[in-house]
ZAZA-260058 format. One record per residue (C-alpha): x, y, z; residue in three letters. Coordinates in steps of 0.02 Angstrom, whole numbers, plus 50000, padded with zeros to 5 digits. Example, Ala and Ser with C-alpha at 12.3 -4.5 7.8 and 13.67 -1.06 7.14 Angstrom:
# residues 2
R     px     py     pz  residu
R  50615  49775  50390     ALA
R  50684  49947  50357     SER
This chain:
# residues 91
R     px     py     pz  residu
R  49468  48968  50171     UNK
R  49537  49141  50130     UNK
R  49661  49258  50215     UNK
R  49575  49358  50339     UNK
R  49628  49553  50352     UNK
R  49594  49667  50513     UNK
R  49559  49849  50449     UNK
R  49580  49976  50581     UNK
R  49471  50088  50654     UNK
R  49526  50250  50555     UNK
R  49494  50142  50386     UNK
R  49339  50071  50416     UNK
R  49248  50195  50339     UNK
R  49318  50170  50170     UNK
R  49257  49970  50203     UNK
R  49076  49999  50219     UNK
R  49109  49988  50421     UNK
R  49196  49802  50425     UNK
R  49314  49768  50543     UNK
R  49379  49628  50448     UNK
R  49382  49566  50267     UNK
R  49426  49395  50194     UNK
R  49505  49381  50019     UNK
R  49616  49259  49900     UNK
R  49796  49317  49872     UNK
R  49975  49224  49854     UNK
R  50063  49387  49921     UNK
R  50022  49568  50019     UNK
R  50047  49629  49839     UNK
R  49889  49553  49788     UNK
R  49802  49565  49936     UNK
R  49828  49752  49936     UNK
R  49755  49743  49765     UNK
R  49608  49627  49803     UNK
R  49564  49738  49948     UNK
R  49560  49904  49838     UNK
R  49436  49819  49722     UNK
R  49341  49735  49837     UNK
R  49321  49900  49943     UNK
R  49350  50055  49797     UNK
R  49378  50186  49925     UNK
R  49520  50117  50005     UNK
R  49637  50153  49833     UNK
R  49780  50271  49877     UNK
R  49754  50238  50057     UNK
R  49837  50073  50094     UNK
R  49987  50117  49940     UNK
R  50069  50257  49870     UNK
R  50098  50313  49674     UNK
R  50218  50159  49677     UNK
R  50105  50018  49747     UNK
R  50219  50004  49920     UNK
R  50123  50009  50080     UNK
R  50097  50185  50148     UNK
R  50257  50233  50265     UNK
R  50122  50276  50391     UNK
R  50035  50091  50377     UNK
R  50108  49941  50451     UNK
R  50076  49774  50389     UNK
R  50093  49626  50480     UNK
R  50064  49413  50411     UNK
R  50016  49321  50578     UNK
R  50089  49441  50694     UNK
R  50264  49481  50600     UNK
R  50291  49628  50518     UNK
R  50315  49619  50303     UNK
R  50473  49744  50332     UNK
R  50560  49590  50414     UNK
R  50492  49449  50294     UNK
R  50495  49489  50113     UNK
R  50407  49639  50098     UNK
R  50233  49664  49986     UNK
R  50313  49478  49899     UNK
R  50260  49411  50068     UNK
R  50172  49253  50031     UNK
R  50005  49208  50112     UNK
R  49908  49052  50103     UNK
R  49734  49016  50174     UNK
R  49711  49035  50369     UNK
R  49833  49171  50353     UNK
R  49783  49332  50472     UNK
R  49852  49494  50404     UNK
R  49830  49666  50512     UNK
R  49852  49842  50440     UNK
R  49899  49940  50601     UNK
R  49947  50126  50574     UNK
R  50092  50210  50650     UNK
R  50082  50289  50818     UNK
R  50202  50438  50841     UNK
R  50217  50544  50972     UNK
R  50317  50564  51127     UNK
C-alpha cells in the first residue's frame, strides 16, 4: 500500500487528468519529489526555488495541516491520505 495524494482540480492538468495519485515516500519532502517525477509538469508548481510548498498550496497528512506537524519532514507511512488544497482568498 502507498500514500494516496488528492490533486485538485486547478492541477489536474499537469497529472494527465487524475484526481488522485498513489506513491512511496517517508516524508511530504519526498512525496513532493516523487510526484514531480512521476507527473513532470507539476515541477515548480507544488515548490518554490527552495523546495518548500508553494505559500499558495496547502498540504494536509490525513486531514491536518504540515504547518502544524513538522512541516515538508512530515512523515507518512502507507494508508496515509495527503491533500494539496490551494488557498482561497477573498472577502
Amino acid at each position: 500500500m502507498a500514500v494516496k495524494v488528492l490533486i485538485p482540480t486547478a492541477l489536474q492538468k499537469f497529472t494527465n487528468n487524475q484526481a488522485t495519485l498513489e506513491c512511496n515516500s517517508k516524508n511530504v519532502a519526498e512525496l513532493l519529489e516523487a510526484i514531480e517525477q512521476q507527473c513532470p509538469e507539476t515541477k515548480g508548481r507544488l515548490r518554490d526555488e527552495h523546495g518548500q510548498p508553494r505559500r499558495f498550496l496547502n498540504f494536509y497528512v490525513n486531514s491536518e495541516d504540515i504547518r502544524f506537524l513538522e512541516g515538508t519532514n512530515t512523515p507518512l507511512k502507507d494508508g496515509d491520505e495527503v491533500s494539496i488544497v490551494p488557498a482561497v482568498a477573498g472577502g
